[in-house]
N, C-alpha and C positions, 0 to 999 in steps of 0.2 A: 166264578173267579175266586170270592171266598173261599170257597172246599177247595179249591186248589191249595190256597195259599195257607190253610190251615190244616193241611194233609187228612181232610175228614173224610175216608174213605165211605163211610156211612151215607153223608150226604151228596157223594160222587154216583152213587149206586142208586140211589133213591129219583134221580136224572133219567138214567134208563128205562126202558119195558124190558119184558121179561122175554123176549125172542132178541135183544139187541145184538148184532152184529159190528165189529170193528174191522178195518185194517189198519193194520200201522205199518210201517218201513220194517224191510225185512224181517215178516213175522208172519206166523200162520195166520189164515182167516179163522177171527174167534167168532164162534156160535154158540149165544144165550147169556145169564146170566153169571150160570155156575162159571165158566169159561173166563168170562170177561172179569166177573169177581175175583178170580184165581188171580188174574192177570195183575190188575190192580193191586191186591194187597203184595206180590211178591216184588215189585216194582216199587211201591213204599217201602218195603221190608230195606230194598237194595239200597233205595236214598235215605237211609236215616241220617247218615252222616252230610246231607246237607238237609240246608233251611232256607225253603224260600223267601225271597225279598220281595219280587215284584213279577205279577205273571196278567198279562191282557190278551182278551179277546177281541180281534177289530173283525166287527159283520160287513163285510162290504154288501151283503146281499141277504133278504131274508122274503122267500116267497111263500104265500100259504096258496095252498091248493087242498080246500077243504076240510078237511080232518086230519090235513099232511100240512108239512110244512119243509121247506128247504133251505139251507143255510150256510153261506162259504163265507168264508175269510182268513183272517191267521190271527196267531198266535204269535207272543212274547213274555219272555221270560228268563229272570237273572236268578240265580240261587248263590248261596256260600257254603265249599264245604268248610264243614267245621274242625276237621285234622289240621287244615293248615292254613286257612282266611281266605283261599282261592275266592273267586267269584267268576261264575262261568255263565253264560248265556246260551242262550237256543230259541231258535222259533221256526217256522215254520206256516202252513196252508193246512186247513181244513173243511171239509164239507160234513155236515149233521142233514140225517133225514127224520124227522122228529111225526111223531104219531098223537093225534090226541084223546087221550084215554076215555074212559066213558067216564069217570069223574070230574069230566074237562080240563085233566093236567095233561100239561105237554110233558113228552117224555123223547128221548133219544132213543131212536130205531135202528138205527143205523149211520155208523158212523166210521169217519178215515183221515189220515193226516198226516204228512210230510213233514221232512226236516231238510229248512234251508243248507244248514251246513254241520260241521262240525261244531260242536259248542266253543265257542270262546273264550280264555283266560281274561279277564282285564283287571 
């Protein structure tokens, strides 16, 4: 949730394994690294002109199965663009399939996530 809200793509990327998979709403199935790091920084590139406020992860579930682990929940999240003081929201469902490395860090294997709706003005 910090590297979210601190746009540190660095430490977004350091979350992953090197085989990670996404899907997101209407978008290609990303495969790997390279891919998904494409993805990400062009998608910061897009939001520069907002600032997030406030962004949570709620786990309603998290099961481990050995050296796996499984994890749904949602997400929430307000940002401001900065053009004009808007403040919009978005959230959504997500499910993480998380692997853990021979270092014994958990990393993001595979991952996919929804959007409740349009984002919101308020």
């Amino acid at each position: 949730m910090r590297a979210v809200l601190a746009g540190d793509t660095a430490a977004l990327m350091a979350l992953w394994t090197d085989d990670i998979v996404s899907l997101a709403p209407d978008d290609p199935v990303r495969r790997g690294r390279a891919a998904n790091a494409a993805y990400l920084r062009a998608t910061m590139a897009a939001a520069r002109d907002v600032q997030p406020l406030e962004y949570r992860l709620e786990l309603d579930s998290v099961e481990l199965l050995g050296s796996y682990a499984l994890e749904w929940g949602s997400y929430h999240g307000r940002s401001r663009v900065s053009s004009d003081g808007r403040v919009v929201s978005a959230s959504g469902k997500l499910m993480r399939f998380l692997r853990k490395e021979a270092d014994g860090t958990w990393r993001v294997a595979r991952t996919m996530f929804t959007i409740d709706a349009i984002p919101e003005r308020s």
